[in-house]
LUMTIPA-37299 format. One record per residue: residue in one letter; x, y, z of N, C-alpha, C, CB in turn. Coordinates in pm, whole numbers, plus 50000, padded with zeros to 5 digits. Glycine has a CB too. Example, Ala and Ser with C-alpha at 12.3 -4.5 7.8 and 13.67 -1.06 7.14 Angstrom:
BEGIN
A513194943150780512304955050780513204967050780511314955350905/S512854977550708513674989450714512905000350787514084994050572/
END
This chain:
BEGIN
X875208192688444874898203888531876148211888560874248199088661/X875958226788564877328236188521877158237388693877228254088385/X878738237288751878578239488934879928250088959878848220489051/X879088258788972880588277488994880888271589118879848301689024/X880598265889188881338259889316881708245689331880548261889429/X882698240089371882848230789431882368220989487883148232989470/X882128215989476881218200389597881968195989714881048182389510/X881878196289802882358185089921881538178489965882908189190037/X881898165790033880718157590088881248154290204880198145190010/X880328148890279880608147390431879928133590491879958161090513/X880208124590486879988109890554879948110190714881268099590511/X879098113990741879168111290903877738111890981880158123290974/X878088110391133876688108591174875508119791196876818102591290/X874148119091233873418132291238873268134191404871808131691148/X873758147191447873958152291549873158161391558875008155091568/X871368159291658870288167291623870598183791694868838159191682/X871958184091767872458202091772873078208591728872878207391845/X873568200391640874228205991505875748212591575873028220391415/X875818206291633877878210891697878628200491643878408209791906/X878438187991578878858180891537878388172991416879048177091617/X879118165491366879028156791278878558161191118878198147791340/X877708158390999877208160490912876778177090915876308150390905/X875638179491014875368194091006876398205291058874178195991079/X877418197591149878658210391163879578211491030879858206591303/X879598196690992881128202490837879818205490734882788183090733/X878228207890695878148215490603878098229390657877148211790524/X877968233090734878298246690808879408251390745878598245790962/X880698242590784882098245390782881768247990593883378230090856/X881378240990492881958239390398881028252190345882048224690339/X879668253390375879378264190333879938280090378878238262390347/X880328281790484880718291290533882238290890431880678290190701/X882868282490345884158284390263883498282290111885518271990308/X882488291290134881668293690001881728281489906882268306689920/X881768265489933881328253089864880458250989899881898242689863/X879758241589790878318232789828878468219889870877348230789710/X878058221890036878278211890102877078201090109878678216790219/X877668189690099876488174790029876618162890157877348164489828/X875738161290198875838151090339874928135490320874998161190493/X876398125790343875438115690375875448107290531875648105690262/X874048104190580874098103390732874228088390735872738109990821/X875518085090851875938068690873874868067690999877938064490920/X874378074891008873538072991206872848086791269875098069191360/X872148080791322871398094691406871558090591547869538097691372/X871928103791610872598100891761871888110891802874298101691798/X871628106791945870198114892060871968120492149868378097092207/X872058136592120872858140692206872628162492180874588131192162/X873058169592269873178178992250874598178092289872258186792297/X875228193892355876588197392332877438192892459876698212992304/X876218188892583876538181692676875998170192714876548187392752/X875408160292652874828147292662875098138792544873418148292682/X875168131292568875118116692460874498108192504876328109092426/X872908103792412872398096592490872488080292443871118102292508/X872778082692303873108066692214872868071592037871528050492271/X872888058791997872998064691813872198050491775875138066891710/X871468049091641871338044691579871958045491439870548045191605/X872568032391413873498028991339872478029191197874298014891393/X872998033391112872078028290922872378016090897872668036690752/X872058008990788872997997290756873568005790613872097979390730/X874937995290593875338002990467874468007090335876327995690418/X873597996290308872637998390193871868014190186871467986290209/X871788015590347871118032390326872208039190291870408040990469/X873148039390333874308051790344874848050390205875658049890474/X874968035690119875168037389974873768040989856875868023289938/X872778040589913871868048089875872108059989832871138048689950/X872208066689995872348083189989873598089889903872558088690149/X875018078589909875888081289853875518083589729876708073989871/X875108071189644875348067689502874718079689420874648052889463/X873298085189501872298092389453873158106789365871228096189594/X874238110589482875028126089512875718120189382876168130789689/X876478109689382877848107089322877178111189182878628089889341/X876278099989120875608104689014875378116888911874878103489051/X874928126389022874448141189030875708147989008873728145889172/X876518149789123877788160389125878838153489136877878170889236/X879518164189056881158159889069882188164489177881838164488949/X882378156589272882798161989443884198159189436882018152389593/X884738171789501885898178589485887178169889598885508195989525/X886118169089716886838161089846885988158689932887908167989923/X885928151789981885268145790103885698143690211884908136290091/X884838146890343885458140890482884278130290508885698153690626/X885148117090568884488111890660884798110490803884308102590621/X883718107890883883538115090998883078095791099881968131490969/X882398099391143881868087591248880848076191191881038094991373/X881188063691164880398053591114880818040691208880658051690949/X879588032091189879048020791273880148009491269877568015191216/X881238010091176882507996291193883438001891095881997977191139/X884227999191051885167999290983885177992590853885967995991050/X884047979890826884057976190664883027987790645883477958090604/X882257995490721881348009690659882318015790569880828022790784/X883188022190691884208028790641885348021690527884828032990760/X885298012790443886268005690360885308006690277886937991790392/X884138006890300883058008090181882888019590116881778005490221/X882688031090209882578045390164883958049390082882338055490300/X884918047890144886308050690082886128043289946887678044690177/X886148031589910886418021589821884988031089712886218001789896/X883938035589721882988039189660883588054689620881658037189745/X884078060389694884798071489640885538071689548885388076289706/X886218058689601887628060189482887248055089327889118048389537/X886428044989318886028039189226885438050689155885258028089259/X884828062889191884248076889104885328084789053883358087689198/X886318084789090887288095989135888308090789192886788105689226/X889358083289120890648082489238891358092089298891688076489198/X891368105689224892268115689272891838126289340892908120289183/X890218117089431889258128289544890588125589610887388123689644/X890308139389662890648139089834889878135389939890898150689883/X890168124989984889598118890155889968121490238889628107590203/X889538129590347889908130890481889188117690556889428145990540/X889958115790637888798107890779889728114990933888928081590783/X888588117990988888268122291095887768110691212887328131991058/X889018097291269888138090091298887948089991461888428077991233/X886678098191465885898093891594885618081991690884948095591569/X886368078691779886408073491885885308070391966887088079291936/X885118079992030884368085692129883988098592106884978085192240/X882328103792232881818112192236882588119492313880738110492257/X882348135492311882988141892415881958143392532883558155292366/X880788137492585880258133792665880668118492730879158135892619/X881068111892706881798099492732881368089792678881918096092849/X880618087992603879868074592500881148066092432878718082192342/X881718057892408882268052092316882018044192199882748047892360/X882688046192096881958045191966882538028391946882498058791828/X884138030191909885108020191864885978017391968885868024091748/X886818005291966887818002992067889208003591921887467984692181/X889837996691910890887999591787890637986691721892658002391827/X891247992291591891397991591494893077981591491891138006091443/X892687966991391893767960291395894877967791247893227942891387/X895837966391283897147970991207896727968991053898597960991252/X896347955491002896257955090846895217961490834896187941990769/X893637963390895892547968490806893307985290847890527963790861/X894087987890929894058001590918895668009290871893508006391065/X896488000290795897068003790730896218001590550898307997690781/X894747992290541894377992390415893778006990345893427981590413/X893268008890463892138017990510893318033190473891488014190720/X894328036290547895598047390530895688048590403897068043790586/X896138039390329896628035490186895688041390081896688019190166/X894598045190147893408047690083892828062890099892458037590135/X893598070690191893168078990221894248093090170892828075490354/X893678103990211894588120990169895608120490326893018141790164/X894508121990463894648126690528894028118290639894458137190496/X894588116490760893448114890869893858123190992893218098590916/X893038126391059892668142291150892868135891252891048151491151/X893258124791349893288119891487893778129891583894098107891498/X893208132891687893668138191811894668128491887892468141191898/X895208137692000896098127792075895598117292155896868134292158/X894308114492210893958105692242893778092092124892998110692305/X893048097192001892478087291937893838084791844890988091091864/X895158093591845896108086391772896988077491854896888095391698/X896688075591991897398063392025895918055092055898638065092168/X895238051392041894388038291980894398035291884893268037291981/X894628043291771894798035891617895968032791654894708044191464/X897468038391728898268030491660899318023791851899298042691500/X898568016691876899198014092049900078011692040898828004592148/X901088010792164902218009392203902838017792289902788008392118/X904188015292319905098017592400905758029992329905948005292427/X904768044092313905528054592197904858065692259905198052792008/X904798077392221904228093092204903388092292132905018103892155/X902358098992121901368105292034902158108491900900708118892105/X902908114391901903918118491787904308108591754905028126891808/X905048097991828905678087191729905018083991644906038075891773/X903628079491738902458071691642901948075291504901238071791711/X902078087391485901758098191434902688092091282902208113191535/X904368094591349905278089491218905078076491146906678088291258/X904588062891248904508052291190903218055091117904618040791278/X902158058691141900978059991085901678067890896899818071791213/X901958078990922902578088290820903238082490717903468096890874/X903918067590736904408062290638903288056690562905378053690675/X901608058490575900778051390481900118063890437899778039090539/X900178075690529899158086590449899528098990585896938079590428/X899268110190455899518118690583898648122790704899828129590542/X899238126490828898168127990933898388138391014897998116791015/X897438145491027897248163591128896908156491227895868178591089/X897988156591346897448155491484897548165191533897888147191567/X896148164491574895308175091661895378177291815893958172091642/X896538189291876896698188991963895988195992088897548189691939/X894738195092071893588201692201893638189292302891578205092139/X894188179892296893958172292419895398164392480892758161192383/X896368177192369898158174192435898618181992563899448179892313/X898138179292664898678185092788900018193292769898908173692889/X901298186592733902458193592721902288206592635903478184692667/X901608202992542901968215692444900088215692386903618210992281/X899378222492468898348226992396897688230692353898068227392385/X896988229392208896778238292086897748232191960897228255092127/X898748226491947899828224091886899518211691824900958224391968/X899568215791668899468203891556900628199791515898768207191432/X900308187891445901368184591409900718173391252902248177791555/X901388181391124901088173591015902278167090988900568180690903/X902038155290996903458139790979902938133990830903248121191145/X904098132890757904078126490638905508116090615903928138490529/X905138108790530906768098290491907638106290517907188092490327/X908068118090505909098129490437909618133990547908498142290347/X908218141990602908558155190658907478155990820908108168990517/X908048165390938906518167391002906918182191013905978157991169/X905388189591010905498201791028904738208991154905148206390913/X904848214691281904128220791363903448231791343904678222291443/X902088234191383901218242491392900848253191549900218233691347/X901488257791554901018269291694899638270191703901498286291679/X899358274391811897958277791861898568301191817897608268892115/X897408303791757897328320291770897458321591914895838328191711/X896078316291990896308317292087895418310892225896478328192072/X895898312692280895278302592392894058306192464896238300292500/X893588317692468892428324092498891028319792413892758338192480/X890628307492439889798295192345888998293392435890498280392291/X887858288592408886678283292488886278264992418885158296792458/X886468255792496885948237292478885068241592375884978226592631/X884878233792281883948229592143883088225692150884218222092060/X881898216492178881448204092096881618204191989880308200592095/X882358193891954882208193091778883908198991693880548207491721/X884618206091765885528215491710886188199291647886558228391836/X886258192991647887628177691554886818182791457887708154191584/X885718180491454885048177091330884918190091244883628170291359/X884968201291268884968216491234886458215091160884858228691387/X887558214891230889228212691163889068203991048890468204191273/X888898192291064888758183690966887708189290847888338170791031/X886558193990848885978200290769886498210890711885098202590811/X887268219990782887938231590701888928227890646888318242590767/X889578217490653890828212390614890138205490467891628200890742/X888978196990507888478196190375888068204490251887718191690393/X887618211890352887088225190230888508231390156886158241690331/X889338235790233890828241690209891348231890053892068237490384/X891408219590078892048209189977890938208389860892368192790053/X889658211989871888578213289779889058224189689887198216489847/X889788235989773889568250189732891138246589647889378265089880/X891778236589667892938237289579894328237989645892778248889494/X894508242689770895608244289836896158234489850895548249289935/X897408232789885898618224689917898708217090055899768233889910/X898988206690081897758203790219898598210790357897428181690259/X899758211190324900488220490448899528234790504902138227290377/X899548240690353898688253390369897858250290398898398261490286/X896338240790364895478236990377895368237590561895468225290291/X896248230090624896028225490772896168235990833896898215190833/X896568248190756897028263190857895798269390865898238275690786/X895018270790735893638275590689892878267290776893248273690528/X893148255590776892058248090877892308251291062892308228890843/X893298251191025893578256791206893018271591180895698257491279/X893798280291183892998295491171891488296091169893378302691035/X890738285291105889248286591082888788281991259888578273890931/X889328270991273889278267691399889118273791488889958263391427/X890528280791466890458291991585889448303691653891338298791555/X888918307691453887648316091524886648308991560886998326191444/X886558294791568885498288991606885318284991735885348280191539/X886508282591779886528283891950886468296791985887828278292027/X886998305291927886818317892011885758327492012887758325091991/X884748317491969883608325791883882478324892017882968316391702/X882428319892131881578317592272881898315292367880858310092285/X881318314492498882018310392529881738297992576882458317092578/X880128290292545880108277092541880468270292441879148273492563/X879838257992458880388245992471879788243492221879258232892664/X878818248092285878338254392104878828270192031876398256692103/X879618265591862880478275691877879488279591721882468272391893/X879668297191699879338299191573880568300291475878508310691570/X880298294491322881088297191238881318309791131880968288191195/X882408312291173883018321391115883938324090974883528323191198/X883688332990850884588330790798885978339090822884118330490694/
END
């Protein structure tokens, strides 16, 4: 099958208001003119201000839905997004790579709801340095990058030790000192991202929107520095696009 576009796929949960999860990054990926391909780890009872709980899949569905796509199309990059444990997530990754070692993987890993639900508590050091080793990119905010990586450090430090297994865009909407302000950390190098500007309206859903454009960006071929600027900028019109809590996407 001949495809003038791109594939991305999106591993995450179904969010029936569509501000998050599966139906926000095919938004994101279609709105960056790819064909965006979704497989659902869970269906969660929430709109843009409630969370009421989720039902988890077992993996057999979610490699179902996977295997079906993999088959079919040839996918450019993928994000994953929110799933029920962490061997999910070693599974999905490990099934990617085995198609394609040289996809690009984002993970986007979700914590918690922004209604207050909690998903995961952390993640021990070896499965999530296996898990890094395995990945392009991971999207953590400042909250959820000091639970992946605790201690007696900064958001940023964490950020560097993490960076020595894979690179990571921390996402600074929930850095009090400086906020709006990214920061992509790699073995090498870290690079900061400005906010355009601060005149933004709260998200539901906006992690998962970045991480999706960031996916789409590395689909489209860019360099992942560039990639995270394109993904911020997309961002940006996406907060600034309401002034609730549900945002429209923009290209």
């Amino acid at each position: 099958m001949a495809q003038k576009r791109p594939c991305v796929l999106s591993i995450a949960g179904f969010d029936p208001s569509g501000g998050a999860g599966v139906l926000a990054d095919i938004k994101t990926f279609e709105m960056h003119r790819l064909i965006g391909l979704g497989v659902t780890t869970g269906i969660t009872y929430q709109h843009e201000s409630r969370f009421d709980g989720v039902d988890w899949l077992p993996w057999d569905s979610i490699a179902a839905q996977l295997d079906v796509l993999l088959e079919r199309y040839t996918i450019s990059a993928a994000k994953i997004g929110l799933t029920g444990t962490t061997d999910v997530l070693s599974k999905a990754i490990g099934r990617l790579r085995e198609v394609n070692p040289q996809m690009h993987i984002v993970w986007d890993p979700v914590m918690s709801a922004s209604a207050g639900f909690r998903f995961h508590s952390g993640i021990d050091g070896t499965t999530l340095e296996h898990i890094a080793r395995s990945l392009s990119v991971i999207t953590p905010n400042w909250t959820e990058m000091l639970e992946l990586v605790p201690g007696d450090w900064t958001a940023t430090e964490a950020a560097s030790r993490l960076g020595a297994w894979c690179a990571v865009l921390l996402k600074g909407g929930h850095n009090d000192a400086a906020r709006g302000y990214d920061y992509l950390v790699t073995s090498e190098w870290t690079r900061s991202y400005r906010p355009k500007t601060t005149a933004v309206h709260a998200k539901h859903g906006s992690g998962c929107v970045l991480s999706a454009a960031l996916t789409s960006a590395l689909a489209e071929g860019f360099p992942l520095h560039r990639a995270c600027l394109r993904a911020k900028r997309y961002t940006t019109r996406f907060l600034e696009s309401t002034p609730g809590l549900l945002g429209f996407h923009k290209r």
